[in-house]
N, C-alpha and C positions, 0 to 999 in steps of 0.2 A: 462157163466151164468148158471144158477141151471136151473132142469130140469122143475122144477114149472113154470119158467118164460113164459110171454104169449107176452105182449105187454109193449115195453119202453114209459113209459109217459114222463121222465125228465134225463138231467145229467147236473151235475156239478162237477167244480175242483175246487179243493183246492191245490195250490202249495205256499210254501214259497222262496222267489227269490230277490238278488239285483243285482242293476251293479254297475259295477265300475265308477270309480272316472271320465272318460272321455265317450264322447257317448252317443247316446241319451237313450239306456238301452229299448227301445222300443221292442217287442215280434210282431215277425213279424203276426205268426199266431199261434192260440190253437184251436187246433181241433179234433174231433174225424172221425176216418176211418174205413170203412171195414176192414178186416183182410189182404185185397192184397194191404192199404196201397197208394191207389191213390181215392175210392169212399168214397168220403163226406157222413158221417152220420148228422153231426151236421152244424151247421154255424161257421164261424171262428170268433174269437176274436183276438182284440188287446189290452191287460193290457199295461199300461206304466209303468214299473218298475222303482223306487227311490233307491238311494243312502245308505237306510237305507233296511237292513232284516225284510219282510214284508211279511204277508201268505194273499195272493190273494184268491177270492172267485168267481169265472167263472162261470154264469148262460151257458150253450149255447144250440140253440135252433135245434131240431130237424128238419132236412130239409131231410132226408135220409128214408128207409123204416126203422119200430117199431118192426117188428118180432125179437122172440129168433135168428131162422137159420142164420138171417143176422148182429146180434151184434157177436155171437159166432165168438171169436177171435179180437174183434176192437181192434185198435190201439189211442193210444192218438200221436198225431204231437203237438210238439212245435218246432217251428223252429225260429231262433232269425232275425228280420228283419231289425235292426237298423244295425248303424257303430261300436256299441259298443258292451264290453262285459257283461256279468252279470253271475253272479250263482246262479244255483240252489240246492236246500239243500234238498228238500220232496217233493213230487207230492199223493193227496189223488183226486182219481173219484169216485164220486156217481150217479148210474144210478137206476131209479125207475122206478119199472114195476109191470104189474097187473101181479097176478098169477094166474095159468091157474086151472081146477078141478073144476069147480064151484062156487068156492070160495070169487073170483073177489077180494081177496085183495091186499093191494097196501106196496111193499117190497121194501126195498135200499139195492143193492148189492156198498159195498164200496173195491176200491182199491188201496194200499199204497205201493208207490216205494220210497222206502229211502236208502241213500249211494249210490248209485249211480258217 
C-alpha cells in the first residue's frame, strides 16, 4: 500500500470464474490474509460459481486490524471448497483507505492478477 495510506475502510474482489460441466463449482473460501498467510483480515465468503463465465463482485467485511503496517504484504485466499472443478480467468481487489497528512481523504488502491 502507498505510503499515504492511514486506515482500511473497505475491500472488495472482483474475479471472473466458471466450473465445469460436473460438481457443485462451489468456492470454498475468499479471503484476505495477513502477509504470513494464516491471520484473517477479512471475513470469508462463499460465491457459487455457474457453468457459464461470470465476473463476481465480493463485498467482504473487515474483521482483522485497519492499519497500513498490517495490510502491507495481504494476501488474497481462494481456495475451492466443492467436489468440483472451475476456472479462473482475472482476479481485481479494491481496498479503501483514509489517507494520512491531514487530509482525511478516501483512496482505492486496486489490484489485478491476470494469466495466471
Amino acid at each position: 500500500l502507498p505510503a499515504e495510506c492511514d486506515t482500511i475502510t473497505g475491500v472488495s474482489c472482483k474475479f471472473r470464474a466458471q466450473k465445469a460441466a460436473k460438481g457443485d463449482g462451489s468456492v470454498g473460501t475468499l479471503q484476505v490474509t495477513q502477509s504470513n498467510e494464516s491471520t484473517a483480515l477479512t471475513s470469508s465468503s462463499v460465491p457459487t460459481i455457474t457453468t457459464t463465465m461470470t465476473t463476481f463482485t465480493i463485498a467482504l467485511t473487515i474483521t482483522g486490524a485497519t492499519d497500513k503496517a498490517t495490510w502491507d504484504g495481504a494476501r488474497l485466499r481462494i481456495v475451492n471448497g466443492g467436489n468440483g472443478l472451475w476456472d479462473l480467468s482475472a482476479v481485481q481487489l479494491d481496498i479503501t483507505y483514509t489517507t494520512s497528512g491531514g487530509g482525511g481523504g478516501v483512496t482505492t488502491q486496486t489490484a489485478f492478477l491476470v494469466g495466471f
